[in-house]
C-alpha positions as CSV (number, residue, x, y, z in Angstrom):
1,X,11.9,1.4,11.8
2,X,9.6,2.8,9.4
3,X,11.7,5.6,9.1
4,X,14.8,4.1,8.6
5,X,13.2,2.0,5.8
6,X,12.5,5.8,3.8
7,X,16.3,6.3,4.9
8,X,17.6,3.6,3.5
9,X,16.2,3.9,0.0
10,X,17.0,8.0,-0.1
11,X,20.4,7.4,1.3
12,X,21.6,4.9,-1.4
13,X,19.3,6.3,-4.6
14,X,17.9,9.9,-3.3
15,X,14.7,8.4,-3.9
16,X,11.6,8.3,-1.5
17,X,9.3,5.5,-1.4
18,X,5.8,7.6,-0.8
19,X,4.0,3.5,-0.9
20,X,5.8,3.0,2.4
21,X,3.0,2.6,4.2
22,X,1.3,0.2,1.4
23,X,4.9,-2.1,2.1
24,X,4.2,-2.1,5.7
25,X,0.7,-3.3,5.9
26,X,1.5,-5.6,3.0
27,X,4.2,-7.3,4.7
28,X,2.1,-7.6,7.7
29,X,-0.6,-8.7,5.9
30,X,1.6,-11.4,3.9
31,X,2.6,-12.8,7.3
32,X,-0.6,-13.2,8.2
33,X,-1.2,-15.1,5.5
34,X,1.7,-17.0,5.8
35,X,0.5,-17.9,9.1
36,X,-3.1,-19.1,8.7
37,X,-4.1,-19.3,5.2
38,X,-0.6,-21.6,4.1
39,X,-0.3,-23.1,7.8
40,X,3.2,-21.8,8.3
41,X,3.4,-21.2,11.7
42,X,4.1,-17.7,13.4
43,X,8.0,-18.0,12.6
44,X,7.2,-19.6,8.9
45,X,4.9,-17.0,8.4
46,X,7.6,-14.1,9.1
47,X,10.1,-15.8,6.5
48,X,7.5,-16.3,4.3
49,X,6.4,-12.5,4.2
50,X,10.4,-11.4,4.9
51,X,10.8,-13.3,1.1
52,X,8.1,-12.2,-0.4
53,X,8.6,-8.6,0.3
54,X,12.4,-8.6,-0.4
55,X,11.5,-10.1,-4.0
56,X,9.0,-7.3,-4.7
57,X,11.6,-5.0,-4.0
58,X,13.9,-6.0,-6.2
59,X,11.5,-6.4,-8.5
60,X,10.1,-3.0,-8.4
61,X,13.8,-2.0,-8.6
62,X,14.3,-4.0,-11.9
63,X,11.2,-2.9,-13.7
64,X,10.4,0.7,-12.3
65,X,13.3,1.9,-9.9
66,X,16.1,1.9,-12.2
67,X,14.0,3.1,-14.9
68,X,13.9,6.4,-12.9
69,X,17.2,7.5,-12.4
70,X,18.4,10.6,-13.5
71,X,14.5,11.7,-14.3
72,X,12.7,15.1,-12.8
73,X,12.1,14.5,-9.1
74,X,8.4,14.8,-9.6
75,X,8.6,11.1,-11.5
76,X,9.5,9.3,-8.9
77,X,7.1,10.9,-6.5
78,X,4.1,10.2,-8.9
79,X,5.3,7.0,-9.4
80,X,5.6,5.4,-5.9
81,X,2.2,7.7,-5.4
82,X,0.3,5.5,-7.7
83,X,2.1,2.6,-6.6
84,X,0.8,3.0,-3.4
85,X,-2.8,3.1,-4.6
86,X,-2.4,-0.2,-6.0
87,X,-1.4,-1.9,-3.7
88,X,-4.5,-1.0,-1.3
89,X,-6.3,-1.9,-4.1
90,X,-4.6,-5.2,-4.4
91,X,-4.3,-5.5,-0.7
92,X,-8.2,-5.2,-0.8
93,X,-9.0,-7.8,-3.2
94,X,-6.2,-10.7,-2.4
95,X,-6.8,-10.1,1.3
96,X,-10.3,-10.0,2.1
97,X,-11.4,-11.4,4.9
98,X,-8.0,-11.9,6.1
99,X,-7.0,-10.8,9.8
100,X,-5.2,-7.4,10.0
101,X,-2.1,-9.2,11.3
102,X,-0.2,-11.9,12.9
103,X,-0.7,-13.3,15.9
104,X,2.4,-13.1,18.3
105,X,2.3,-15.0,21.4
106,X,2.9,-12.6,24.0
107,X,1.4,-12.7,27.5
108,X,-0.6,-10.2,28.4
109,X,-0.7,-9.2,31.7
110,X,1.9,-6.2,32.1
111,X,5.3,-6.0,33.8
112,X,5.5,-4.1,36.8
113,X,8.9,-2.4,36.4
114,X,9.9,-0.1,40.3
115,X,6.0,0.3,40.1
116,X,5.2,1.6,36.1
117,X,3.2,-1.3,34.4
118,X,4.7,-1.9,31.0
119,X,2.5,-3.5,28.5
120,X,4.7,-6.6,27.1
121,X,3.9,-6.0,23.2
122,X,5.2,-2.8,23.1
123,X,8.2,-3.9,25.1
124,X,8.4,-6.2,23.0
125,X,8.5,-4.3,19.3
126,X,10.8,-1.6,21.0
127,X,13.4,-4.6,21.6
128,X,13.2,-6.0,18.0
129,X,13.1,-2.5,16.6
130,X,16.4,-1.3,18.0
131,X,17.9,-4.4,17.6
132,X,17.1,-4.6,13.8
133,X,18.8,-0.2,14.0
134,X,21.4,-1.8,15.3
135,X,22.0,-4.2,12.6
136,X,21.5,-1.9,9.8
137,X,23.3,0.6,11.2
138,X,26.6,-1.7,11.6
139,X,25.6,-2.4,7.9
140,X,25.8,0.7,6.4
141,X,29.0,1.6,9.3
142,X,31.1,-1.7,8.7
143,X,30.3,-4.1,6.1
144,X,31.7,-3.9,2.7
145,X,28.9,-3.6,1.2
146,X,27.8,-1.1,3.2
147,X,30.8,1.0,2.5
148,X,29.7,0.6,-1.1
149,X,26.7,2.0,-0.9
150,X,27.8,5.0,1.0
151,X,30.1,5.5,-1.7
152,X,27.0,5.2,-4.1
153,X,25.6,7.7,-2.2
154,X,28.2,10.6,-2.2
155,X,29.2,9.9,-6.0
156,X,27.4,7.2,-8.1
157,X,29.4,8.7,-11.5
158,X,32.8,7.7,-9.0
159,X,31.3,4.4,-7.5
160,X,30.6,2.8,-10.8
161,X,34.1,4.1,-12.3
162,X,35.5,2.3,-9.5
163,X,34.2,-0.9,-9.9
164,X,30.8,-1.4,-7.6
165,X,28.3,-2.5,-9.5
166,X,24.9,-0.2,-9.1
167,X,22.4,-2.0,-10.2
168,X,23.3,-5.3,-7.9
169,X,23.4,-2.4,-4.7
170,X,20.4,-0.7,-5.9
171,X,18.4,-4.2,-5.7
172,X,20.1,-5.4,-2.2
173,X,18.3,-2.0,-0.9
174,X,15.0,-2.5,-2.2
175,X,14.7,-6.4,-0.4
176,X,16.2,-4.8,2.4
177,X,13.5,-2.1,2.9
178,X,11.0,-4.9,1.7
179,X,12.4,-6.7,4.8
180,X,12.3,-3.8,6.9
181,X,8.7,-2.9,5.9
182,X,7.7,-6.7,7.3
183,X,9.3,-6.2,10.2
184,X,7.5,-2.5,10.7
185,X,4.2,-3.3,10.0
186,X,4.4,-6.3,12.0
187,X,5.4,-4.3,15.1
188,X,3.4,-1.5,14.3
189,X,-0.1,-4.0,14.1
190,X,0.9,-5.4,17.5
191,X,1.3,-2.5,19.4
192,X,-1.4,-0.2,17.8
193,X,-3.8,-2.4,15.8
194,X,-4.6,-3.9,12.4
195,X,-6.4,-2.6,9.2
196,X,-5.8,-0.5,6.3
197,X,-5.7,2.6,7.8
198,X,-1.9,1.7,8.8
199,X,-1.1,2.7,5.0
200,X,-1.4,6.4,6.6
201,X,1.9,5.8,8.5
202,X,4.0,6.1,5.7
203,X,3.3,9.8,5.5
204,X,3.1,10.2,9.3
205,X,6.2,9.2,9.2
206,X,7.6,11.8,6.7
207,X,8.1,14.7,9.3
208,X,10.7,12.1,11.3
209,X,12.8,11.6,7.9
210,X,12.8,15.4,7.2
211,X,14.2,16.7,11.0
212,X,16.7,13.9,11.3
213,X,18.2,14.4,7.8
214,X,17.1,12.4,4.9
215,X,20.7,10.8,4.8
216,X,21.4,10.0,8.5
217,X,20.6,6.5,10.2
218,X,21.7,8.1,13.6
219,X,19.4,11.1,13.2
220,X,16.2,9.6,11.9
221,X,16.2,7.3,15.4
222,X,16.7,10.8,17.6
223,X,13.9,12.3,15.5
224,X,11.9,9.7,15.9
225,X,12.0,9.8,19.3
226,X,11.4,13.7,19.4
227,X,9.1,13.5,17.6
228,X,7.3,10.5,19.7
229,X,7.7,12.6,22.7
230,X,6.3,16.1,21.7
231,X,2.8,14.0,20.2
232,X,2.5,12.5,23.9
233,X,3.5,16.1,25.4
234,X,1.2,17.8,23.3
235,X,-1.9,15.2,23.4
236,X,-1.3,15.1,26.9
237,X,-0.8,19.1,27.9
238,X,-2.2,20.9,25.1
239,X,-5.2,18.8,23.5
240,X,-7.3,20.2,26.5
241,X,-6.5,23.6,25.8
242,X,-6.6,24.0,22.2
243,X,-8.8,21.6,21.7
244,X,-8.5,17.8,19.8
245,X,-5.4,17.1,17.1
246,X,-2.8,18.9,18.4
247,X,-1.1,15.8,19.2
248,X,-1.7,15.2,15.5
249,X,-0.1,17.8,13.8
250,X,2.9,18.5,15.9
251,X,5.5,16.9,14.0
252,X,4.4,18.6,11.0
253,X,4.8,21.7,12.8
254,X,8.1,20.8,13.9
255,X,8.9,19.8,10.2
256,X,8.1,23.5,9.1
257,X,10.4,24.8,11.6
258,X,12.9,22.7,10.5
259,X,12.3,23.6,6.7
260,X,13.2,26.9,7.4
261,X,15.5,26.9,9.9
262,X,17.7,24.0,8.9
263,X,16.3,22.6,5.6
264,X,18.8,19.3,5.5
265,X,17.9,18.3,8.9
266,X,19.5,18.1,12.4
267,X,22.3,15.5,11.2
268,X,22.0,15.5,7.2
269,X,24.8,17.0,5.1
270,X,24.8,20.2,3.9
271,X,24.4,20.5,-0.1
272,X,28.5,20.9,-0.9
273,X,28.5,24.5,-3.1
274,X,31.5,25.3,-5.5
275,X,32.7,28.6,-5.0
């Protein structure tokens, strides 16, 4: 989900969001805060934080985002860079003291599945994660407005000729990765644990983006799980051998590879070339 949320921004705007992982832990954070500082509830709490987030986005589209287009790629990099710093800086002042995340009732004891315990909370945030793929991907696949902004994405001179208004598209993406970002860093609290240090996702996350194709839904989810696997396969097999981190830096091993072998990614388009 975390990638997906870089994916959907690059796909629509060919911009990457490097304060990802500041939009995750603040979205989790916002729940939180929706559920025990307001009194919301655990469900209140997610709308709450699921608003919140989606109006910073299209905030951040109206005031920064669409100030960017057609600028050197290094401004949009700096840009979400410092945006990112921030918002931990924020995040440090307006949430101190606060709990890490929100508290999902889930039982506890695992589920014994033909003899493989299965803890319920990652069960849990693997179900709501491909279901909310899913969605977005019959978004982006079906809906009209979906096949607007895959039009944005192939020609924005041609989309705007034709009719679609940019700016309204451009804002829809930013709440939805706002939404997204809640829903990631909600999951992604539960199943591995709460504090700042999540903001370090984001960029963990980068290799994922970079082997599927920074402009396929369908290959960031088979990266991601590649990706998933060769950390486990390599903490698990080669961490003994080689020593600690292994596990650690696979994925930005696998990135290089990719770089050089296939620098759009296993499912991303080729750059089209006149000739």
């Amino acid at each position: 989900m975390i990638a997906l949320a870089f994916v959907v921004v690059y796909k629509s705007s060919r911009m990457i969001n490097f304060a990802l992982g500041e939009w995750i832990i603040f979205g989790a954070l916002l729940a939180a805060l929706g559920q025990e500082a307001i009194g919301l509830g655990t469900a209140g709490g997610i709308v709450f934080a699921l608003f919140a987030m989606a109006a910073f986005g299209i905030a951040f589209n109206r005031i920064v985002a669409r100030r960017l287009a057609n600028r050197p790629a290094i401004a949009p990099i700096m840009v979400t860079i410092g945006l990112g710093a921030a918002m931990r800086g924020v995040a440090a002042l307006i949430f101190a003291g606060k709990s890490g995340g929100l508290q999902l009732p889930l039982p506890t004891d695992p589920l014994i599945a033909y003899g493989v315990p299965i803890a319920p909370d990652k069960l849990t945030a693997a179900t709501i994660a491909a279901i909310v793929v899913a969605l977005v991907t019959w978004f982006y696949q079906r809906s009209r407005t979906g096949v607007a902004l895959r039009a944005i994405a192939d020609d924005p001179q041609a989309a705007a000729a034709s009719g679609i208004d940019l700016n309204r598209l451009f804002a829809l993406v930013w709440a939805l990765t706002g939404a997204i970002s809640v829903a990631a860093g909600i999951l992604w609290i539960v199943v591995a644990g709460s504090g700042f240090g999540v903001a370090l996702v984001g960029l963990k996350i980068f290799p994922i983006v970079i082997i599927g194709g920074l402009d396929s839904l369908p290959g960031t989810i088979i990266a991601a799980m590649l990706v998933g696997i060769l950390e486990s396969l390599g903490a698990g097999y080669l961490d003994p051998q080689l020593g600690g981190g292994f596990g650690t830096i696979a994925a930005y091993l696998l990135m290089m590879a990719m770089l050089m072998a296939r620098p759009y990614g296993l499912f991303g388009q080729a750059p089209a070339e006149r000739v």
